[in-house]
N, C-alpha and C positions, 0 to 999 in steps of 0.2 A: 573522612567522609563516612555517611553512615551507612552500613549494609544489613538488608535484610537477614534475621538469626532466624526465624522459621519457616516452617512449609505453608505455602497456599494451598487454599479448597478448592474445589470445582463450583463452579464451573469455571471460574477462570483458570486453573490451571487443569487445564482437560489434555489428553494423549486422544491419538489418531483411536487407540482401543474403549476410549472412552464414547466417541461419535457416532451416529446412526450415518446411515448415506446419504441421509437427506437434513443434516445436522445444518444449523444454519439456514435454511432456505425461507424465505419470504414471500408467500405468494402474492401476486398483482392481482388482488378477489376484481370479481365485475364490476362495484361500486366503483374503485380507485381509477379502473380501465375506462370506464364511460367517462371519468370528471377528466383525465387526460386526454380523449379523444376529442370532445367538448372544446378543451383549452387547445388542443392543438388548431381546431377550425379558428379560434380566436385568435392565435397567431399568426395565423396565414391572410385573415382579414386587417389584421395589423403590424405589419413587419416591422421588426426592433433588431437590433444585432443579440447575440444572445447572449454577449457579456452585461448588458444590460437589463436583464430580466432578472425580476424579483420575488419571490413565493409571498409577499407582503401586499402584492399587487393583483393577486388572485385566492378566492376563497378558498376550493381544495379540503374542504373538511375530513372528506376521509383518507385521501393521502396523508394529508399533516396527522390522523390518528396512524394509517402504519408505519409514515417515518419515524414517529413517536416511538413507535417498537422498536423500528430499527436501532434507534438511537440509545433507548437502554439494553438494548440484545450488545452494542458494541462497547457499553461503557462497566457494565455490570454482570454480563452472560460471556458469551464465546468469545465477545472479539470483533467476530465477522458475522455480516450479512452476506446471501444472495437473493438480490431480490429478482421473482420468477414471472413475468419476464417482461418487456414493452415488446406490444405488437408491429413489429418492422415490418409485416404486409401491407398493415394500415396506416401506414406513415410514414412520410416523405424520410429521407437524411437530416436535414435540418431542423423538421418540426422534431425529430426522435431525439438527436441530440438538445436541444432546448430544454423538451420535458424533462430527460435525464439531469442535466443543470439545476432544472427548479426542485426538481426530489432530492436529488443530492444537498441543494442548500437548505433543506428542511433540517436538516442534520447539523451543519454547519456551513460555514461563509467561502466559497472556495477565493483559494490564494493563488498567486505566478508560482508556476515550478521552475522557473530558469530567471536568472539573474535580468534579462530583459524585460520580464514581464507577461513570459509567455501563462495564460490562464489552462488554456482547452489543450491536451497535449496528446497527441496523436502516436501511439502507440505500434510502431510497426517496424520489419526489417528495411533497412534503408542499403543493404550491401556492405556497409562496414563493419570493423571488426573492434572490439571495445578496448579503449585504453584510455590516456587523458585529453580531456574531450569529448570523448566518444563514449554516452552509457551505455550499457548492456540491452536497455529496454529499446534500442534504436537498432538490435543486431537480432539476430536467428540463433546466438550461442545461448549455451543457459546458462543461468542465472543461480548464485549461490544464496541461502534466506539473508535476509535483511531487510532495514527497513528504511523509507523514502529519506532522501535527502540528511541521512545519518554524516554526512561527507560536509556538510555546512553549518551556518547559524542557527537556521530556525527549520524547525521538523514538521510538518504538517502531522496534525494530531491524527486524522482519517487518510486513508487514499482509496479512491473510488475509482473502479474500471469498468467501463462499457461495452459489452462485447456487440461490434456489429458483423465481422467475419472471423471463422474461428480457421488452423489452419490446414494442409492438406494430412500432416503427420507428427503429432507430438502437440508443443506445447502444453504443458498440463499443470496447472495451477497449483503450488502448494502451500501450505497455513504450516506455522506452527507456535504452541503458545511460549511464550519466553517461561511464564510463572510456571510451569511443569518442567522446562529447561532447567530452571534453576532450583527448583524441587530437588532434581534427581541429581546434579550437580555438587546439592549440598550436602547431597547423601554418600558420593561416590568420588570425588574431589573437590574441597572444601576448599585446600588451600591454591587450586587452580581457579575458582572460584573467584576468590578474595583478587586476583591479579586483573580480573575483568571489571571492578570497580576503579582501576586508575589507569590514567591515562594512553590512549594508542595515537598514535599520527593517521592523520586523513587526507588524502589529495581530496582536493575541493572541484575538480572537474572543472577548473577554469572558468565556475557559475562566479566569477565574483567581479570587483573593479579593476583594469588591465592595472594598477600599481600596488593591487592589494595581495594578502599572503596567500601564497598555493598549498598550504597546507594550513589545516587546524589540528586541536589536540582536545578530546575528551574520553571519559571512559563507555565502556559498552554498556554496561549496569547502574542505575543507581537507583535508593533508595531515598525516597521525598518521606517517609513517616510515615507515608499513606499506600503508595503506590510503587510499585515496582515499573521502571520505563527501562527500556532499551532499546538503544542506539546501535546499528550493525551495521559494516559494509566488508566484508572479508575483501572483496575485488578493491575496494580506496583502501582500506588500511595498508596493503602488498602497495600499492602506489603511491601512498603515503610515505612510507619508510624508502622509497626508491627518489622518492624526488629529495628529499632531505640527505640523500646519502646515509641514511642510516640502517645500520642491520640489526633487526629484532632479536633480543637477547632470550635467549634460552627458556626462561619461565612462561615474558610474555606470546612466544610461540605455541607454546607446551598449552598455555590456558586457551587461547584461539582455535588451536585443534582439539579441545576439549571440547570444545562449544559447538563446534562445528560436527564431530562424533556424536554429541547428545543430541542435537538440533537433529539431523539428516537421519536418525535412525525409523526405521519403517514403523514401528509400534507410536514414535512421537505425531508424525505430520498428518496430516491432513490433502488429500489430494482429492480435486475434480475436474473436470472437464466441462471448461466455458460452453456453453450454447448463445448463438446468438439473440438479442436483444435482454437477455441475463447484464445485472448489477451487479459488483459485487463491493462491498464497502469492508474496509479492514482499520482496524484500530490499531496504529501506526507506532505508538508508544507500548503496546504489549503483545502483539505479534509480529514472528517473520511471517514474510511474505517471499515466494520465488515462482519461477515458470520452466520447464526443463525445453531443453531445446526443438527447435522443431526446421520443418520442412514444409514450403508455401507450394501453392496452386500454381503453375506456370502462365492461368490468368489472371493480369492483374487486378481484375475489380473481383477475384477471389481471394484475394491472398488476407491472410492476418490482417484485423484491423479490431485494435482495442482504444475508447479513446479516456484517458486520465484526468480526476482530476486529484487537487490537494483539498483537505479541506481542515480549516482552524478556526479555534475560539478566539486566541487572543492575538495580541498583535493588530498592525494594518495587511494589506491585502500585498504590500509589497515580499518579494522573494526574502528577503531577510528579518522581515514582519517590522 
């Protein structure tokens, strides 16, 4: 398999010491906010379900010029967007989430995150506690970097979150870029390195066909010629090797908690704190992504509420494209 022999530049491989505070941000200027408020009356005079809405069915010129940005900011610049902000004063739950769908798919086509099909994926603590079965992003625990659906077939290239309630203590968003992970990686263990290009065991979260295999196998790293992508799930690989009966041997341990020491170190990430009706769009094949734990409102229609989506080029729309 081939792997990457040199360092990458910035911007793509950027460190936490590299970013302004306001690194990434996208502002929603008045133009974009009037052609949305606009389309949102148009909505409400026409009710569609909102998996059914399509940015092809509306003009939108100057949205589609800043998702335009957005779209080379995530493929060519940082990675990630935040885009600041949809006015949730002005606008109903429904209409907000819609418009959020149709900017998002300016970007790309959103896909199911769950092997049934689910598209719009509701982002909250549910009480339980994560294991198989049960993601992390359905729990109040946090959450180790990786990246969406690294634990299956098909990765959605973007993941896009909604912030509509943020929570009473914690939760706090963090980025970090793989190409600076592996930068400093190559510098500082090389041949730990070289072990993250072959293959680790994944529990697949039971997203699959009830006779089909509960586990998969790829590497975290690879190298297309072009691009450095990476695949993570520290929380599925530990239940990966648990459901196979298998015990992770010495190296591929050793390289895991390398990755995990580079990634989490405070000079590498990236951290902010969601505000409600804030985007945030992450490029799913070159950044982690995490949230660190938190603690909700004891009223319910306060508590944590992010809503997901996936979003891909290729492929169908289905969970395993």
């Amino acid at each position: 398999m081939a792997k990457l022999t040199h360092d990458i530049e910035k911007p793509l491989a950027w460190t936490n010491m590299d970013l302004a505070d306001d690194a990434g941000l996208v502002a929603l200027d008045d133009g974009c906010t009037a052609e949305l408020l606009t389309l949102a009356d148009v909505l409400a005079a026409n009710p569609l379900p909102i998996l059914s809405l399509h940015p092809d069915d509306f003009e939108l010129p100057q949205c589609r010029a800043l998702m335009a940005q957005v779209a080379e900011q995530l493929s060519d610049g940082l990675g990630f967007a935040i885009i600041d902000r949809l006015p949730l004063d002005r606008l109903g739950d429904n209409a907000a989430t819609a418009l959020y769908w149709l900017l998002a798919s300016l970007v790309a086509r959103p896909v199911a995150q769950s092997w049934d099909g689910k598209m719009l994926y509701d982002v909250r603590d549910t009480g339980k506690q994560p294991g198989n079965g049960v993601r992390p992003d359905i729990t109040n625990v946090g959450q180790n970097l990786h990246t969406d659906n690294s634990y299956n077939l098909c990765p959605p290239d973007y993941v896009a979150l909604f912030c509509r309630q943020t929570a009473m203590q914690g939760g706090v968003s963090q980025l970090v870029s793989f190409h600076a992970v592996h930068n400093r990686m190559r510098a500082e263990c090389p041949d730990l390195l070289a072990r993250l290009y072959e293959d680790y065991t994944f529990d697949r979260q039971r997203e699959h066909a009830p006779d089909d295999n509960m586990t998969v196998h790829h590497p975290l790293f690879a190298w297309d010629g072009a691009q450095l992508l990476g695949r993570l799930s520290k929380r599925m690989v530990f239940q990966g090797y648990e459901l196979e009966n298998q015990e992770m041997d010495e190296t591929s341990a050793a390289a895991l908690a390398a990755l995990e020491a580079t990634m989490t170190a405070p000079e590498m990430m990236k951290e902010f704190h969601f505000q409600p009706g804030q985007i945030q769009i992450v490029n799913n094949k070159t950044l982690g992504h995490a949230r660190t734990a938190f603690t909700d409102w004891p009223e319910p229609d306060r508590r944590r509420h992010l809503i997901r989506l996936w979003l891909r080029h290729q492929g169908r729309a289905f969970y395993n494209g």
